[in-house]
N, CA, C and O atoms as CSV, one atom per row, in Angstrom:
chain,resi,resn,atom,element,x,y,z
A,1,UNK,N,N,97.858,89.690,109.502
A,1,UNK,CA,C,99.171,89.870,108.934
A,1,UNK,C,C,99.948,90.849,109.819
A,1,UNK,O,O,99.568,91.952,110.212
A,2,UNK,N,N,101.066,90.254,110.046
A,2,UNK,CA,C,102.014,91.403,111.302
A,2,UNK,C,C,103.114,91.930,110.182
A,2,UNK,O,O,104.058,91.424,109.576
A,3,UNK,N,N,102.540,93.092,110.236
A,3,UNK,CA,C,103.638,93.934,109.481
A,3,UNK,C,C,104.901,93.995,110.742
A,3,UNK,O,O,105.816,93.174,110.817
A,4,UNK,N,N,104.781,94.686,111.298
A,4,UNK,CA,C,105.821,95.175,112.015
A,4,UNK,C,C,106.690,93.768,113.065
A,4,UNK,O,O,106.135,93.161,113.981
A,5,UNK,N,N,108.366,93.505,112.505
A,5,UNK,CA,C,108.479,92.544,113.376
A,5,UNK,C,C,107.735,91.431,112.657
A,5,UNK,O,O,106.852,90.850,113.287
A,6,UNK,N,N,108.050,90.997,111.144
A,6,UNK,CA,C,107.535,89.918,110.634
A,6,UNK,C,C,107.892,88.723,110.476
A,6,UNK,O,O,109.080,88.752,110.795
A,7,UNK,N,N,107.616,87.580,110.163
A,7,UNK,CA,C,107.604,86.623,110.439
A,7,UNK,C,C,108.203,85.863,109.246
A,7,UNK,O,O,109.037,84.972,109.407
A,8,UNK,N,N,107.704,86.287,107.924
A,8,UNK,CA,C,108.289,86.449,106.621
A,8,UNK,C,C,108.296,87.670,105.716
A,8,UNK,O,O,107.296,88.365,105.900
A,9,UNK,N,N,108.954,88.037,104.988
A,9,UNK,CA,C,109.049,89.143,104.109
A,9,UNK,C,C,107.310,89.461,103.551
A,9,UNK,O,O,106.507,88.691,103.024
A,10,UNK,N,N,107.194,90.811,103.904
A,10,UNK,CA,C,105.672,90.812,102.672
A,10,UNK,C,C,106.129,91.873,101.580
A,10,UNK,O,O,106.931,92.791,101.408
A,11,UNK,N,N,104.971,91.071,100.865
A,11,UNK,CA,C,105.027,91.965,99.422
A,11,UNK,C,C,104.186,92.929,99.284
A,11,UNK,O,O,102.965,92.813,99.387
A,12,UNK,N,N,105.163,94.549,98.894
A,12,UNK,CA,C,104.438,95.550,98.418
A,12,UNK,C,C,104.894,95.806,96.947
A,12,UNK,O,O,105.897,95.633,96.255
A,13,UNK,N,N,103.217,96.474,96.795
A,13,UNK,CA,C,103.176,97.011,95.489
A,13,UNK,C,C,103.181,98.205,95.439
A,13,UNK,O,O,102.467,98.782,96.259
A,14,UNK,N,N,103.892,98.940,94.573
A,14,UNK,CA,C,103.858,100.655,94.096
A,14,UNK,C,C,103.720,101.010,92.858
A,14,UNK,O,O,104.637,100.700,92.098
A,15,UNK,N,N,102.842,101.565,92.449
A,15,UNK,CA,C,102.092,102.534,91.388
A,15,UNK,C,C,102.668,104.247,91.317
A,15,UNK,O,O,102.381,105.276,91.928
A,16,UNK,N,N,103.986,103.742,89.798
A,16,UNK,CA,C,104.610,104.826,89.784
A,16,UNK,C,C,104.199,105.744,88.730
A,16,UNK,O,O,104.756,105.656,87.635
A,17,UNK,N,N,103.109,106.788,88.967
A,17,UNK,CA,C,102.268,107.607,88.202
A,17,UNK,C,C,102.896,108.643,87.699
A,17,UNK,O,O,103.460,109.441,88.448
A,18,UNK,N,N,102.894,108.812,86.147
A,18,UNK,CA,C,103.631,109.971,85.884
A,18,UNK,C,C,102.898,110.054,84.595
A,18,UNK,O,O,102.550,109.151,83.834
A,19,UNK,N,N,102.699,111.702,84.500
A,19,UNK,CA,C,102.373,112.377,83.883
A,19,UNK,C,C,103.194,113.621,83.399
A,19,UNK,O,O,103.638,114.500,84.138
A,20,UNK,N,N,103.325,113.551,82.018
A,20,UNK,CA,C,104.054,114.522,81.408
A,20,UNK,C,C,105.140,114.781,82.594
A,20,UNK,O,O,105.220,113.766,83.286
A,21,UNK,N,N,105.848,115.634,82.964
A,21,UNK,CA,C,107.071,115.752,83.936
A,21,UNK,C,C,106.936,115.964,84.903
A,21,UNK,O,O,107.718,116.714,85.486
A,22,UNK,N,N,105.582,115.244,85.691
A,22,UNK,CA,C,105.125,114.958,87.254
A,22,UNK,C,C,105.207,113.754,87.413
A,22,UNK,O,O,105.294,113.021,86.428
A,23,UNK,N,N,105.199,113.234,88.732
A,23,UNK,CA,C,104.497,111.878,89.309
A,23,UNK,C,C,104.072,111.917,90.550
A,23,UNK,O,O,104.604,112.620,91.408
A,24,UNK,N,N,103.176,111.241,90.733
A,24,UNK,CA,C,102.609,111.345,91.939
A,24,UNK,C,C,103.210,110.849,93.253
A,24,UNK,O,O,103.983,109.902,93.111
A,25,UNK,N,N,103.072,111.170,94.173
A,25,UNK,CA,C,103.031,111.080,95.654
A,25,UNK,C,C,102.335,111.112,96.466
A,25,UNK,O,O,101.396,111.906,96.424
A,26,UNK,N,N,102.556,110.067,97.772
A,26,UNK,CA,C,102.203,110.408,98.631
A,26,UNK,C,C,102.730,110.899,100.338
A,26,UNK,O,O,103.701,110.268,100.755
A,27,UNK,N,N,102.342,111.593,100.956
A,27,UNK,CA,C,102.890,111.537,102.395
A,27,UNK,C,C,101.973,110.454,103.327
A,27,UNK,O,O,100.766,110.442,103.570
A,28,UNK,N,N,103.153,109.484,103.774
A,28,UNK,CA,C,102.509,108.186,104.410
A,28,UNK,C,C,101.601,108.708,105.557
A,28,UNK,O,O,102.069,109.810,105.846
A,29,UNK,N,N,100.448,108.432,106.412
A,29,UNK,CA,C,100.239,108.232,107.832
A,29,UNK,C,C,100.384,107.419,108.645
A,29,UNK,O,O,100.000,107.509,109.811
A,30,UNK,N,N,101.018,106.410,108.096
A,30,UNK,CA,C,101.313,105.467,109.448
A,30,UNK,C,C,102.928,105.304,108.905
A,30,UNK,O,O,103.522,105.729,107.913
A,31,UNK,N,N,103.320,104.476,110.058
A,31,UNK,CA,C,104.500,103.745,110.112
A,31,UNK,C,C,104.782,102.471,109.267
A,31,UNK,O,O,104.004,101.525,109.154
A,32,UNK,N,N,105.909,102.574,108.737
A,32,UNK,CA,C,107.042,102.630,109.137
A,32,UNK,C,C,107.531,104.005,108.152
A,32,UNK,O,O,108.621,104.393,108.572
A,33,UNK,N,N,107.237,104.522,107.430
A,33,UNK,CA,C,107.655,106.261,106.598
A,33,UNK,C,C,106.785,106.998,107.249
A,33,UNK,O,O,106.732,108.086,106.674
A,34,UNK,N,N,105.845,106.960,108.444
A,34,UNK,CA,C,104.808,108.120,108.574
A,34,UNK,C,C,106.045,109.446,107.948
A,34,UNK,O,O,107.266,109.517,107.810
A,35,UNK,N,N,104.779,110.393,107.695
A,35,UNK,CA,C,104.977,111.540,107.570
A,35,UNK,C,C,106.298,111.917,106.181
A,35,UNK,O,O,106.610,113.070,105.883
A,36,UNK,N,N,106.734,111.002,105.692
A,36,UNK,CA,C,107.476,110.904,104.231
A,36,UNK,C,C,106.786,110.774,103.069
A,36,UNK,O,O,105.776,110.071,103.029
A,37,UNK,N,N,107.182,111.341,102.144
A,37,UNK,CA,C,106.715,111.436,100.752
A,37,UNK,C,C,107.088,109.788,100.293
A,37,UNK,O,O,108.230,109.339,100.395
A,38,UNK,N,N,106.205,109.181,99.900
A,38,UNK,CA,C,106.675,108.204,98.816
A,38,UNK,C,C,105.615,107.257,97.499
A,38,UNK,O,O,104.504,107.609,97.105
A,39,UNK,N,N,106.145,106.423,97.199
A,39,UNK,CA,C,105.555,106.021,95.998
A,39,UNK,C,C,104.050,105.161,96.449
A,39,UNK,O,O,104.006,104.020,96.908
A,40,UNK,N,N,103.159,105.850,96.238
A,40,UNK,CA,C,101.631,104.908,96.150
A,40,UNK,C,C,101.817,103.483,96.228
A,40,UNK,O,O,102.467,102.923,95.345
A,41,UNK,N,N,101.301,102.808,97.221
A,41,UNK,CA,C,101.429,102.026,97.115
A,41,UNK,C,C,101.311,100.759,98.406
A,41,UNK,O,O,101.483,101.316,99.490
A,42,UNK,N,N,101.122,99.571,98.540
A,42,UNK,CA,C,100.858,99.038,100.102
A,42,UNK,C,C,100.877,97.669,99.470
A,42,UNK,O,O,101.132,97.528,98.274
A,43,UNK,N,N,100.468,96.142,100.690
A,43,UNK,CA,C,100.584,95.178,100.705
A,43,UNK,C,C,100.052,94.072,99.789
A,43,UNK,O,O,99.055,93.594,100.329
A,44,UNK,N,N,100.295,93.509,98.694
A,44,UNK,CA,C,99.420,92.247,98.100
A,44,UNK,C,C,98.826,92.056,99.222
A,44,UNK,O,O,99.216,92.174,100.384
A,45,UNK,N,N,97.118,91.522,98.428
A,45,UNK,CA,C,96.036,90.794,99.092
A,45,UNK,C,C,96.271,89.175,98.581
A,45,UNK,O,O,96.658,88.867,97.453
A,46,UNK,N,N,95.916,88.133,99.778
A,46,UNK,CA,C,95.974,87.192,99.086
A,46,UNK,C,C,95.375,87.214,98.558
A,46,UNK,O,O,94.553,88.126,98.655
A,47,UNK,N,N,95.205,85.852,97.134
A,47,UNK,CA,C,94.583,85.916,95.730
A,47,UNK,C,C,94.392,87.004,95.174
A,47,UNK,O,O,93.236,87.119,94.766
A,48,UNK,N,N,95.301,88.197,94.909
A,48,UNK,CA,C,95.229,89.021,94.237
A,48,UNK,C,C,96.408,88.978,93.388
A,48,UNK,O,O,97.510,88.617,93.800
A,49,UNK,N,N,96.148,89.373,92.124
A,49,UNK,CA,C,97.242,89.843,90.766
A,49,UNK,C,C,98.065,90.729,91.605
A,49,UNK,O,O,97.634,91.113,92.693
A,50,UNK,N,N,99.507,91.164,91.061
A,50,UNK,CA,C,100.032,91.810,91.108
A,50,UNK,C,C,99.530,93.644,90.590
A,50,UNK,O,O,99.349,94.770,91.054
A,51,UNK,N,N,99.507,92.949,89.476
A,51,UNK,CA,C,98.819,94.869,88.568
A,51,UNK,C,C,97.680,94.860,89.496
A,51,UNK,O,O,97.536,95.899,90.140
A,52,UNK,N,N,96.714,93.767,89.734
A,52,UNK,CA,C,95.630,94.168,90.672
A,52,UNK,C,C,95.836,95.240,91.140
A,52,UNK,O,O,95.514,96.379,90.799
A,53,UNK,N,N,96.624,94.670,92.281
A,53,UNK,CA,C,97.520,95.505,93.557
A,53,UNK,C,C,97.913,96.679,93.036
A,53,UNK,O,O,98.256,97.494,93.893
A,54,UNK,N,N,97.965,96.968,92.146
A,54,UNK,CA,C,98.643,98.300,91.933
A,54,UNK,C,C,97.211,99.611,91.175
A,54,UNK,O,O,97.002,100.824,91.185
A,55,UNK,N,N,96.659,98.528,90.697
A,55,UNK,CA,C,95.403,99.555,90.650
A,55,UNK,C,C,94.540,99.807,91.716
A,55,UNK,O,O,94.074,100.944,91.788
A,56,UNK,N,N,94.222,98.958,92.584
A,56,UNK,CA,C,93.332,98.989,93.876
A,56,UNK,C,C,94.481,99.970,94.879
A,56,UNK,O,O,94.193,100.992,95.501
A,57,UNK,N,N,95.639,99.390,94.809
A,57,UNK,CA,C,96.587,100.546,96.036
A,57,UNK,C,C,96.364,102.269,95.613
A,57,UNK,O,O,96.200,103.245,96.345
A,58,UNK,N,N,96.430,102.164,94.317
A,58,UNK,CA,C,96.237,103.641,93.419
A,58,UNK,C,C,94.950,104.524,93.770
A,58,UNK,O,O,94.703,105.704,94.020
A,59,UNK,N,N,94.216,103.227,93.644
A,59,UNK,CA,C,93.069,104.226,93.885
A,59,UNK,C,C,92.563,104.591,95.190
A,59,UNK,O,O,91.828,105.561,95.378
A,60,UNK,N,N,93.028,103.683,96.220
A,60,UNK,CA,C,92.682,104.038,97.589
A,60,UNK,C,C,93.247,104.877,98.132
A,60,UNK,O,O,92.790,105.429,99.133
A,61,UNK,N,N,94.726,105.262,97.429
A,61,UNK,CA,C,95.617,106.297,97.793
A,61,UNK,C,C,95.483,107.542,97.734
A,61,UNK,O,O,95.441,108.271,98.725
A,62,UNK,N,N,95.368,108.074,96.057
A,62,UNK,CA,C,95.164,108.935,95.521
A,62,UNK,C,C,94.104,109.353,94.897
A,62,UNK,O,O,94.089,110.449,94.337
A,63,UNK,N,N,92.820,108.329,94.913
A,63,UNK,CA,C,91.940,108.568,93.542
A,63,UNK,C,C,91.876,108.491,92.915
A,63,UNK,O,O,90.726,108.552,92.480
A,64,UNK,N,N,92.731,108.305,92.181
A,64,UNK,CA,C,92.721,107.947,90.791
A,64,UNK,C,C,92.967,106.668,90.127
A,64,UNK,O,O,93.894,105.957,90.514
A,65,UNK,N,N,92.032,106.235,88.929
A,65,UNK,CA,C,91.974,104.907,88.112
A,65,UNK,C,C,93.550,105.423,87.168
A,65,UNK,O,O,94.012,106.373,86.537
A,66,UNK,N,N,93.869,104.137,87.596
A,66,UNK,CA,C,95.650,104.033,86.841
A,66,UNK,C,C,95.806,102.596,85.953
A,66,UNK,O,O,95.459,101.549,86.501
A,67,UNK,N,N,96.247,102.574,84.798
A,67,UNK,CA,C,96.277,101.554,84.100
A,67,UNK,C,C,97.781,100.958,84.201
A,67,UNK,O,O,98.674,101.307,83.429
A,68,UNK,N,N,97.946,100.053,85.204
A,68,UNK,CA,C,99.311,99.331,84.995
A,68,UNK,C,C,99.861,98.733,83.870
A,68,UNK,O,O,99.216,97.896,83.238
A,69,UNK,N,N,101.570,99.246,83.382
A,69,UNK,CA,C,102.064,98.774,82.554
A,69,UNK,C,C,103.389,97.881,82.453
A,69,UNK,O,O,103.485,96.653,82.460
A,70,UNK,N,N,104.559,99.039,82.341
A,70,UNK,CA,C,105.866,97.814,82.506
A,70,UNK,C,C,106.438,98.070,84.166
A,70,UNK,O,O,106.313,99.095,84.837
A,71,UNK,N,N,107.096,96.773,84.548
A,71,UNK,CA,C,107.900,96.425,85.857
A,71,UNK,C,C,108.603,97.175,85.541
A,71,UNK,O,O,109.063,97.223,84.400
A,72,UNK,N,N,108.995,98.288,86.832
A,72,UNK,CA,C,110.112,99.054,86.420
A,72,UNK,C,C,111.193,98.359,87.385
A,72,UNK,O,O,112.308,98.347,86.862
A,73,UNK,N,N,111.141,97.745,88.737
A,73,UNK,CA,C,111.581,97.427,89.006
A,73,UNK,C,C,111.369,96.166,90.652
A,73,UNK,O,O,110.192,95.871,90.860
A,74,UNK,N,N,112.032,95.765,91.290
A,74,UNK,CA,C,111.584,94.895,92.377
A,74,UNK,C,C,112.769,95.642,93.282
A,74,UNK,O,O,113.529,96.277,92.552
A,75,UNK,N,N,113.037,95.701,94.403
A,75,UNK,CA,C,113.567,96.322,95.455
A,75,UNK,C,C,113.047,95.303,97.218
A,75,UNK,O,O,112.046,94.640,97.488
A,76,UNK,N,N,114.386,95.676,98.096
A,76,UNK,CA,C,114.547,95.521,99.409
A,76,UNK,C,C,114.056,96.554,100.291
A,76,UNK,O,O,114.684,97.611,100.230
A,77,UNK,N,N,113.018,96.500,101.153
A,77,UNK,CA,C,113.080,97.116,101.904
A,77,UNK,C,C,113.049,96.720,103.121
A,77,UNK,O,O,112.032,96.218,103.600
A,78,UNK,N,N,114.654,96.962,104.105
A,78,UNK,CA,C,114.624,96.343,105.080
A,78,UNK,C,C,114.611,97.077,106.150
A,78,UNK,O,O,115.741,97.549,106.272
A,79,UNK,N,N,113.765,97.512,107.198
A,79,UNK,CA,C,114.082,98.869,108.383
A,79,UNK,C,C,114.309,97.763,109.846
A,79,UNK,O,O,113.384,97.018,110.170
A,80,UNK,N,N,115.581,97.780,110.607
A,80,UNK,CA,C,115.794,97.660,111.778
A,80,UNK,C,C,115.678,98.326,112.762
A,80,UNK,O,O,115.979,99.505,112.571
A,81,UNK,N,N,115.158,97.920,114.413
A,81,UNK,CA,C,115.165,98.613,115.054
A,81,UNK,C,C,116.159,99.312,115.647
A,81,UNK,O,O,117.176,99.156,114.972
A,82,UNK,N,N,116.383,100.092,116.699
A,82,UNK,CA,C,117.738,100.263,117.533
A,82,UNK,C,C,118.851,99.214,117.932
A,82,UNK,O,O,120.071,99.382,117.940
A,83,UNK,N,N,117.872,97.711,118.371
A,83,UNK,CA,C,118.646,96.691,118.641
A,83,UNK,C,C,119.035,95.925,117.069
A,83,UNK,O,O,119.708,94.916,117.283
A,84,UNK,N,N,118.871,96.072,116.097
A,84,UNK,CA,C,119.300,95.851,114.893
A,84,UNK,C,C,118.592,94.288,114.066
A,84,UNK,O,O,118.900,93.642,113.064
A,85,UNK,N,N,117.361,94.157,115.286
A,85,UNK,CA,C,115.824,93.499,114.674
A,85,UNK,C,C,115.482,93.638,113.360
A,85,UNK,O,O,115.049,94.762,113.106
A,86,UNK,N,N,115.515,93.088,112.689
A,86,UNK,CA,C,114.219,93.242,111.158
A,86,UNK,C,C,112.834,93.565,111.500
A,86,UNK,O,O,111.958,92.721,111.691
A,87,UNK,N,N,112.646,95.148,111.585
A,87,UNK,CA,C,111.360,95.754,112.181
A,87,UNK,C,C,110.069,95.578,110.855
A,87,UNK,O,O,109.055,94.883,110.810
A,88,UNK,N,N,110.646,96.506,109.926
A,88,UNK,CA,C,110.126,95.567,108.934
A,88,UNK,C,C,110.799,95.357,107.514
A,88,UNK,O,O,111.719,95.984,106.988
A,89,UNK,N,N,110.071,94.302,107.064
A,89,UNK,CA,C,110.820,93.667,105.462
A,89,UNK,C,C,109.651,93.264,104.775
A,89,UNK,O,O,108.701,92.519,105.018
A,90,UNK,N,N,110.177,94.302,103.434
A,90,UNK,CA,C,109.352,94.844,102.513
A,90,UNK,C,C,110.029,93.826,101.045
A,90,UNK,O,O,111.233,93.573,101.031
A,91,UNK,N,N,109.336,93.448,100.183
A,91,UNK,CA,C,109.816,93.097,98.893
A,91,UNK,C,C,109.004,93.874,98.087
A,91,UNK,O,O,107.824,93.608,97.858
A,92,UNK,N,N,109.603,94.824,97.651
A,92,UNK,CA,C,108.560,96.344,96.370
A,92,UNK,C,C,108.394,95.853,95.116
A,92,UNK,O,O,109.461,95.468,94.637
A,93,UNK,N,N,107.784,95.769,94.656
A,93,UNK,CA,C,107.533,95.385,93.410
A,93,UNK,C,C,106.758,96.388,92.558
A,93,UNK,O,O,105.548,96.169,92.501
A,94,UNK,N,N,107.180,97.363,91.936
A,94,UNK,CA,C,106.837,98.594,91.151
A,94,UNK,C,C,106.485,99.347,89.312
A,94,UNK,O,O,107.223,99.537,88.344
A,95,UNK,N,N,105.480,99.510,89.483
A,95,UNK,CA,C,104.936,99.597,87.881
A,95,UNK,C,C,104.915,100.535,87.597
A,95,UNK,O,O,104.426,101.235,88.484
A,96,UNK,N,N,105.295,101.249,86.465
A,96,UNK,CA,C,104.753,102.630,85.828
A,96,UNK,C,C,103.642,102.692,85.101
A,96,UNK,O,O,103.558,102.241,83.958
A,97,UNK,N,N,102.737,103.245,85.710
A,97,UNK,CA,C,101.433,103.267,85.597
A,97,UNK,C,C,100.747,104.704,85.076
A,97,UNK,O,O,101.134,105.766,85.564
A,98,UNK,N,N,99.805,104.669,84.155
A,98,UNK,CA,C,98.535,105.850,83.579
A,98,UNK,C,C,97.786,106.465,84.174
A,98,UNK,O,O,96.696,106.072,83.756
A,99,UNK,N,N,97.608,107.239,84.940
A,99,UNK,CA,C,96.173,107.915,85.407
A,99,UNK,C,C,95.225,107.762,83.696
A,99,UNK,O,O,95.588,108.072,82.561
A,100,UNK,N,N,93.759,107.071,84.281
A,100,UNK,CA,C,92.833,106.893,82.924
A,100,UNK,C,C,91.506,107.651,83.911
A,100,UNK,O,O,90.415,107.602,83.345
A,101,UNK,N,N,91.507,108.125,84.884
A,101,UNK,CA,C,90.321,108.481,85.447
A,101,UNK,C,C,90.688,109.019,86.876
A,101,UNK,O,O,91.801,109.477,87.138
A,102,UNK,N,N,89.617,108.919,87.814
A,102,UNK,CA,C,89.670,109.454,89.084
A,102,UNK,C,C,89.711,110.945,89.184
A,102,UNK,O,O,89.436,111.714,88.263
A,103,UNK,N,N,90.162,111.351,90.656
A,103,UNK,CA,C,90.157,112.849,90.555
A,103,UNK,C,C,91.508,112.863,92.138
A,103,UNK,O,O,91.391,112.049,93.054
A,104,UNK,N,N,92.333,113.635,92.116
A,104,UNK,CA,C,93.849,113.308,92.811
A,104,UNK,C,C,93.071,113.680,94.201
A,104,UNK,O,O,92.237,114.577,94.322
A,105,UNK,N,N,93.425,112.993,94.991
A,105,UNK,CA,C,92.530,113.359,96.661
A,105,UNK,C,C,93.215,112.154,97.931
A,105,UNK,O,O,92.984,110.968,98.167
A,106,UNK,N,N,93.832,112.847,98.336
A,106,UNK,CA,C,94.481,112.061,99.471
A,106,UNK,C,C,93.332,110.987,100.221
A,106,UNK,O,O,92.218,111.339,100.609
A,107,UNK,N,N,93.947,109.480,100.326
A,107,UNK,CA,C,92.719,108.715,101.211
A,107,UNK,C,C,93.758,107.567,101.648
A,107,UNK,O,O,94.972,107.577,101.442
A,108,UNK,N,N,92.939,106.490,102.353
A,108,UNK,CA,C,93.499,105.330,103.431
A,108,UNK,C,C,94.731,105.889,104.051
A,108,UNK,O,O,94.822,106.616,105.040
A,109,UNK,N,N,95.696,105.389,103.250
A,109,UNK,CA,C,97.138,105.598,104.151
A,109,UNK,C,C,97.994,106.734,103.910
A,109,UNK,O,O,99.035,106.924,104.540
A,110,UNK,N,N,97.552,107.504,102.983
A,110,UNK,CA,C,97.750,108.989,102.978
A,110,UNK,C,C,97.320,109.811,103.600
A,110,UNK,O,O,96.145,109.948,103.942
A,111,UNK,N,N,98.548,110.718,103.922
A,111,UNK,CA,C,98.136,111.872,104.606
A,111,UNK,C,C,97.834,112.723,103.713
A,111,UNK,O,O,96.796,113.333,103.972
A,112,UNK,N,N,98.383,113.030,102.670
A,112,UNK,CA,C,98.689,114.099,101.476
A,112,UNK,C,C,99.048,112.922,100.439
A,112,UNK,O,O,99.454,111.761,100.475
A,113,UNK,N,N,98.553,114.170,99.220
A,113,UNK,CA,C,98.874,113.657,98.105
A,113,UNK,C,C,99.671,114.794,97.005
A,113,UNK,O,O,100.143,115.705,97.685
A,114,UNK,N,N,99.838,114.913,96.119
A,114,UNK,CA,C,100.847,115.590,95.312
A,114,UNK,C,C,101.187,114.952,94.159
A,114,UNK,O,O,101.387,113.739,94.085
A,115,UNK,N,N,101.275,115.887,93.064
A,115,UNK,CA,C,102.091,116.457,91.813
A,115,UNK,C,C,103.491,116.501,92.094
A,115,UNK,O,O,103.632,117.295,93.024
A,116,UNK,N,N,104.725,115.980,91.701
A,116,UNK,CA,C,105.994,116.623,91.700
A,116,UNK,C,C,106.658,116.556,90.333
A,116,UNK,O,O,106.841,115.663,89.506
A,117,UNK,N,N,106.980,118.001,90.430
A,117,UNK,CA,C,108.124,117.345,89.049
A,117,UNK,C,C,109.533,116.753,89.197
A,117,UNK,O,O,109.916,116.089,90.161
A,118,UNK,N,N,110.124,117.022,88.308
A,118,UNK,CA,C,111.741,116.047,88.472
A,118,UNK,C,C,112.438,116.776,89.191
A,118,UNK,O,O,113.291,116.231,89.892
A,119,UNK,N,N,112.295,118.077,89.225
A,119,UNK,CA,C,112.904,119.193,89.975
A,119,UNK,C,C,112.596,119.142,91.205
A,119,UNK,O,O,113.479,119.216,92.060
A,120,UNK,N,N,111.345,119.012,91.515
A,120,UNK,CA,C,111.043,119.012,93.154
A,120,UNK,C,C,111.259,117.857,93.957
A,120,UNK,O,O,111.074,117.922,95.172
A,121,UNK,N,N,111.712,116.578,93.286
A,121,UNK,CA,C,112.032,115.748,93.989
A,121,UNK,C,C,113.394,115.377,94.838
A,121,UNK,O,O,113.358,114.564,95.761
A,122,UNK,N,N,114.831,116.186,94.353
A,122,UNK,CA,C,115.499,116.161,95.243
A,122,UNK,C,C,115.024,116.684,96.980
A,122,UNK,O,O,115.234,116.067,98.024
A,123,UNK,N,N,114.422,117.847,96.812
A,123,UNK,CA,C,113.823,118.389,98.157
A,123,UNK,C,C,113.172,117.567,98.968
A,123,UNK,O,O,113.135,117.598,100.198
A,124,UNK,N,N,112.781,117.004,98.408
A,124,UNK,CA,C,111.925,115.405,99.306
A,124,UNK,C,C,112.892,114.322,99.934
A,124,UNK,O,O,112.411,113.301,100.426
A,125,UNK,N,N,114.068,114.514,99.919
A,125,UNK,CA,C,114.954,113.674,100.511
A,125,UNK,C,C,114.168,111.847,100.355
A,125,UNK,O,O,114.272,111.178,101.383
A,126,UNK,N,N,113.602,111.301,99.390
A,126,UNK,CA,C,113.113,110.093,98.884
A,126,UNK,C,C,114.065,108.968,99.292
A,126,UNK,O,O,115.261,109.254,99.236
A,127,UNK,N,N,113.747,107.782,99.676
A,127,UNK,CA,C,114.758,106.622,99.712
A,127,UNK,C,C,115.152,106.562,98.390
A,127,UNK,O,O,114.438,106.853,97.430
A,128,UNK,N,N,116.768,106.025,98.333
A,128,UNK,CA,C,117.165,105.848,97.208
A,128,UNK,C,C,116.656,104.910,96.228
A,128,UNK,O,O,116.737,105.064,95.009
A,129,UNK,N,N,116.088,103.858,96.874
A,129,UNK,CA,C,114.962,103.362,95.535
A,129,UNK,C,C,113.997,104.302,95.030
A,129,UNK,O,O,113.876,104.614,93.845
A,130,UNK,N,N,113.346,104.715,95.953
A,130,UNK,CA,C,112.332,105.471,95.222
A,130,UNK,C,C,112.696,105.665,94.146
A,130,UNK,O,O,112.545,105.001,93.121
A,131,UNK,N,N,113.507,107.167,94.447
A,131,UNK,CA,C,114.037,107.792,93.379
A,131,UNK,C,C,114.608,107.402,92.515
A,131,UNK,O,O,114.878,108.124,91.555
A,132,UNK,N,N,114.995,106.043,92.597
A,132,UNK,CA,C,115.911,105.283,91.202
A,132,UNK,C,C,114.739,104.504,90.715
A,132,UNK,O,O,115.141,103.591,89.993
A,133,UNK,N,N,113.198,104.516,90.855
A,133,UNK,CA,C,112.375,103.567,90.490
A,133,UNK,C,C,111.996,105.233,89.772
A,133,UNK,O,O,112.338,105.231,88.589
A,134,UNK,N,N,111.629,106.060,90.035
A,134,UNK,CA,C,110.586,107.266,89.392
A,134,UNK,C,C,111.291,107.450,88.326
A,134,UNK,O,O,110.693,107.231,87.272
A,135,UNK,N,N,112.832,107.926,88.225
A,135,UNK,CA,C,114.418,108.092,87.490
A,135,UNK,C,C,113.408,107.234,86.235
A,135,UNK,O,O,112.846,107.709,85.249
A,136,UNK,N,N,113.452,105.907,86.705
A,136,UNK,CA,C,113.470,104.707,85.309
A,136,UNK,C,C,112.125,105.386,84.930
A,136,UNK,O,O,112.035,105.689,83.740
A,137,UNK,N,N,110.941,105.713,85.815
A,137,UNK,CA,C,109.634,105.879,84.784
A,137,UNK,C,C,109.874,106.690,83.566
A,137,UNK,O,O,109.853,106.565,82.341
A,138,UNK,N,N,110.156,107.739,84.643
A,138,UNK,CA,C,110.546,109.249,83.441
A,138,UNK,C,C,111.066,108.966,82.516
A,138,UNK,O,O,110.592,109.285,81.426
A,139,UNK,N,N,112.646,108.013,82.664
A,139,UNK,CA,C,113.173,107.445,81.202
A,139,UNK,C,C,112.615,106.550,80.441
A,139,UNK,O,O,113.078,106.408,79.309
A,140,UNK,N,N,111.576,105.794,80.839
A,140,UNK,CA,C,111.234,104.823,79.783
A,140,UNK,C,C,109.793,105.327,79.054
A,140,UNK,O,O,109.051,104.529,78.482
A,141,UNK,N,N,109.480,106.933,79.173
A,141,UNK,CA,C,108.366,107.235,78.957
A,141,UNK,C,C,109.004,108.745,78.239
A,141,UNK,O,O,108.424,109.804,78.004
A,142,UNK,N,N,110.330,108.360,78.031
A,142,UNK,CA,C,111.437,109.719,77.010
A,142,UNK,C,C,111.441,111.132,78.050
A,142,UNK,O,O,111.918,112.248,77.844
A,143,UNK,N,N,110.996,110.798,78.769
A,143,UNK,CA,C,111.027,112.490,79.857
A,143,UNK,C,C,112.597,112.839,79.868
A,143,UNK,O,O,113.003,113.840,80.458
């Protein structure tokens, strides 16, 4: 599968974890966000569920067993190069999800992992989805 410079759109999944007035994060290690904070999360496997995807991305991320619940939302993610190429194209597809287990520990495509609250997330300068996908968790969970 060629992420970078694709051939057709792939589908990612993100596992939007929140707890009482945190949610989780991660700081990417690779490209195309290296080194940015963002929402848990990476590529459908073929023959895999969607929620699959979002519990297996969860746990390889962060550690932790997460029980997927409602679609908070689906999103574009399109990054061009300098010459104005489709470097890559992302279709997000994002759940607000339970921590039911695990223990929080940065792994695969994390560099770091993290707690934030609602407060600390302006400082993270987040793509504007992100932050309008975490926005909806918090509200549909009365935060």
């Amino acid at each position: 599968m060629k992420r970078e410079f694709p051939e057709i759109p792939l589908v990612g999944i993100g596992s939007i974890i929140i707890e009482g007035d945190r949610v989780v994060l991660v700081k990417r290690a690779h490209p195309p966000i290296q080194g940015h904070w963002s929402i848990p999360g990476g590529v459908l496997e073929i023959g895999e569920m969607v929620r699959e995807a979002a519990v297996r991305e969860a746990r390889e991320e962060t550690g932790l067993i997460v029980e997927p619940g409602e679609l908070l939302g689906v999103y574009d993610r399109i990054l061009r190069d300098p010459g104005q190429r489709v470097q890559y194209h992302y279709v997000l597809i994002d759940f607000l999800c339970r921590a039911v287990g695990g223990e929080l520990l940065a792994a695969s495509d994390a560099a770091e992992v993290c707690w934030f609250t609602r407060e600390e997330l302006p400082a993270l300068n987040l793509a504007e989805d992100t932050q309008d996908v975490i926005q909806k968790g918090f509200a549909r969970l009365g935060q």
